[in-house]
N, C-alpha and C positions, 0 to 999 in steps of 0.2 A: 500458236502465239504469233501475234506480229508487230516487229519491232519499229521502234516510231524513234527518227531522227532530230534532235532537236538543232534547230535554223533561228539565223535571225531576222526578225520581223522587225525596221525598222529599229528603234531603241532600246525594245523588247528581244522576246526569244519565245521560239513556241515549235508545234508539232503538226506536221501535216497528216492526215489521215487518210488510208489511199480509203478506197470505192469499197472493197468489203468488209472494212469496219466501221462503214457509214451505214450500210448497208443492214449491218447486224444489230446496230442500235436503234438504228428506226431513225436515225439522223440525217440532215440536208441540211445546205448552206442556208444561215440565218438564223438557225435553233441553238438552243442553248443547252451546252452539256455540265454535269455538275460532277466534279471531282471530289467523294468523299473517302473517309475513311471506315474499313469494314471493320468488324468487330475482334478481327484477327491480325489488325493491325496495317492489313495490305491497303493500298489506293486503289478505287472503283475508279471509274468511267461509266457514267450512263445521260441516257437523254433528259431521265426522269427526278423530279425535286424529291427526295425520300418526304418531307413533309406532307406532299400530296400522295404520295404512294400509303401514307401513313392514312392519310383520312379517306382515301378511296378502301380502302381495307375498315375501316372501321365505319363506312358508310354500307359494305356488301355483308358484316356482324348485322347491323341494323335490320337491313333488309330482308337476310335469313330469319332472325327473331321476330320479327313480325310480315310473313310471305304473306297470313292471311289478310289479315289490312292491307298491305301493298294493292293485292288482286281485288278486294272490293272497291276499292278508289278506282282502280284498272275500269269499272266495270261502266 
């Protein structure tokens, strides 16, 4: 676990995140992380919009049900 300090940022208030939990998200300065809520109630932290996580998953369904098309378009 690593615990994030919260500071203030101008008028605001926010959290620094040292190097290995940038690290571990796939994160760097200027990307955008989205704070949601899991299904158990806890807050996430990730790099990734679940929207697009949702259609990327429902685009690799597609892809499975039909490999054999894929590969003759491939061809």
């Amino acid at each position: 676990m690593i615990a994030l300090k919260i500071t203030q940022v101008g008028n605001s208030v926010g959290v620094v995140l040292p190097k290995e939990a940038l690290t571990e998200l796939g994160a760097g300065k200027g990307d955008t992380l989205y704070l949601t809520r899991a299904p158990d109630g806890s807050m996430r932290v990730s790099a990734y919009d679940d929207k697009v996580q949702q259609q990327i998953a429902l685009g690799e369904q597609l892809m499975d049900a039909h490999r054999d098309v894929f590969r003759a378009l491939a061809k």
